[in-house]
Structure formats: structure tokens, C-alpha cells
C-alpha positions in Angstrom: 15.8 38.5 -19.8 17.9 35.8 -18.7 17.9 37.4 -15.1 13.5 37.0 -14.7 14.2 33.3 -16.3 15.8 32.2 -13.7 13.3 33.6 -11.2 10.7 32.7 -12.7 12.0 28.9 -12.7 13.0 29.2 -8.7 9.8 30.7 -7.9 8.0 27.5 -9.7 10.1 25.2 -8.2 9.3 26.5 -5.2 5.0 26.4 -5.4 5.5 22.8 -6.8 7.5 21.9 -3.4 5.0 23.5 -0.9 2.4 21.7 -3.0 3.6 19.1 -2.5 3.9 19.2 0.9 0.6 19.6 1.3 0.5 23.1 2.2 -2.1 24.2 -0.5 -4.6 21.7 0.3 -7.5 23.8 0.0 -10.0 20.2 0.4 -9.7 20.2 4.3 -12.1 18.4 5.9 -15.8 17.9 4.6 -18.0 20.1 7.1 -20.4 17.0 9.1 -23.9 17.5 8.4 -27.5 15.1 8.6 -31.0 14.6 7.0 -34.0 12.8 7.7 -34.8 11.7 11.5 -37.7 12.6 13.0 -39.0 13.1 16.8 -35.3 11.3 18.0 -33.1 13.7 16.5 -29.0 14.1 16.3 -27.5 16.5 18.7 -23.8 15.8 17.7 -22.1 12.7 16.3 -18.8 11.7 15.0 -17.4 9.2 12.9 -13.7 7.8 14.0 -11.5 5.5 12.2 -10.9 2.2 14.5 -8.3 0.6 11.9 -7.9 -0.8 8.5 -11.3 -0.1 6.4 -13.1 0.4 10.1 -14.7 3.3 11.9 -17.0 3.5 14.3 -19.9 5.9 14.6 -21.3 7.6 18.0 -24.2 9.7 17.8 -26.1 11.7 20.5 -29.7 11.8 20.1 -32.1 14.3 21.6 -35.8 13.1 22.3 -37.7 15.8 21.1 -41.0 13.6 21.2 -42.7 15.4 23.9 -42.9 12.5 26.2 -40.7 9.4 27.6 -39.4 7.4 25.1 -37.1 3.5 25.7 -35.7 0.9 23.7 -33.3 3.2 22.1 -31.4 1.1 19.3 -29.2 2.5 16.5 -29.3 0.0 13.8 -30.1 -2.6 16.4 -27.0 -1.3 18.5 -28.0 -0.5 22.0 -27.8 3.3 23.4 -27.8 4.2 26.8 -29.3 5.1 28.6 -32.7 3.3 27.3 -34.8 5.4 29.1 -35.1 9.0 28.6 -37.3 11.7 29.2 -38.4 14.5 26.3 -35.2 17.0 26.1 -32.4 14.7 27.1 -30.4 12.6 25.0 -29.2 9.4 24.8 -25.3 8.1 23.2 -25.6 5.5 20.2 -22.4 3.9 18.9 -22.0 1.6 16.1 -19.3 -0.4 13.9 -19.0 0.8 10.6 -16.6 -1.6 8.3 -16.0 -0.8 5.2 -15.2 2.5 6.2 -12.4 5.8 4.6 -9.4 6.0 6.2 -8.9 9.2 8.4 -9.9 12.1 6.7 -11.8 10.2 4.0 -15.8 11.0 3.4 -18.7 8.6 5.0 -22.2 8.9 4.3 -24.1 6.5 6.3 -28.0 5.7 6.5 -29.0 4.6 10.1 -32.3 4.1 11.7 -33.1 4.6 15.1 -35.7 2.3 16.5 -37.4 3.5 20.1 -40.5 2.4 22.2 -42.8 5.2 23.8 -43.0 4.3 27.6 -46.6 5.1 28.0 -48.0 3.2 25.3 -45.8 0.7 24.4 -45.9 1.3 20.9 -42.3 1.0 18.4 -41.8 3.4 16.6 -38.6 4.2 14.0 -36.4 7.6 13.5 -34.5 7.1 9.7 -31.3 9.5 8.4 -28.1 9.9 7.1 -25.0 11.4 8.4 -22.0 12.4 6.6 -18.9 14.1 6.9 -14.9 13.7 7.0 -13.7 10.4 8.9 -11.8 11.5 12.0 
């Protein structure tokens, strides 16, 4: 009996060290995902920590309106380019503070404000993004 007690404390000893090393971290990373948005919609997007308590967020966004669409603002950020047709995208990046530190979650609401070239009217594009801080 006294022989298993012994391996039985080595082999505890043992999982507590690897745990604590982090090798059983099952968490990982939080897989990236969106809802809401409409007619300007996300193509691929990341959010990246930029220091202490800041990240900044870069989005692509397809135009799936059907037609040429301008003024392309992400929460009154500028994208570029400003003009595109229906099917190609444009790049949106904005400063996100506060904000997890690498690896931490973010859920953020943004709206996407546009102008369609041919009639000049604004319209608006509104989701949220979330995922794990890279």
C-alpha cells in the first residue's frame, strides 16, 4: 500500500505542475464571430491590443448593396477606400480604449454609416463583433 501512495502523490504533484504551467488550458481563444449589419457586411475583422487597456479594431466590409455605395465611416472613422462598387470591400479601423488585454474577450457594437452614389441618400449598417483580443 505504501508503494501506490507514493505514486499516487508523484503523479498529483505532477498534473498540479503542468497545470500550472498552463498546459491544460482547455479556454483557448474565443472563436470571432458578428450579428446585425445589413447591405455593408463584414468580410473579416480583428481586434489587436495597441497597449495598456487599448486595442484597435480593423474590419473589412463587403458592399453587398447591389450598387456603388461612398462615405464609408465606421463609427465616424474613415475607411478607404470611400468609394466602392457592389462586391468589393473597403478596410475600417478604429480605437477601442477600454479594451482586454491580449487574449481577453471584446464585444463591440459599431455602426457603419455610407452614402449611395447614385442617389445621395445616407444610409446606416449596425452590429456587433466579438471575439478573443489578439
Amino acid at each position: 500500500m505504501m508503494t501506490y501512495s507514493w505514486a499516487i502523490l508523484i503523479v498529483i504533484i505532477v498534473t498540479f505542475a503542468v497545470w500550472q504551467m498552463g498546459l491544460f488550458d482547455l479556454g483557448g481563444k474565443e472563436m470571432p464571430g458578428y450579428s446585425g449589419f445589413s447591405v455593408v457586411v463584414p468580410a473579416d475583422w480583428e481586434m489587436t491590443s495597441t497597449g495598456p487597456s487599448q486595442c484597435t479594431l480593423s474590419a473589412q466590409f463587403a458592399n453587398a448593396a447591389g450598387e456603388e455605395i461612398d462615405t464609408i465611416a465606421m463609427d465616424g472613422f474613415s475607411c478607404s477606400p470611400n468609394n466602392i462598387l457592389a462586391g468589393e470591400r473597403a478596410v475600417c479601423s478604429k480605437t477601442v480604449d477600454p479594451c482586454s488585454d491580449s487574449g481577453g474577450h471584446y464585444d463591440e457594437d459599431v455602426i457603419v454609416t455610407y452614402t449611395r452614389t447614385e442617389t445621395g441618400e445616407n444610409f446606416q449598417s449596425a452590429g456587433t463583433f466579438w471575439g478573443s483580443v489578439g
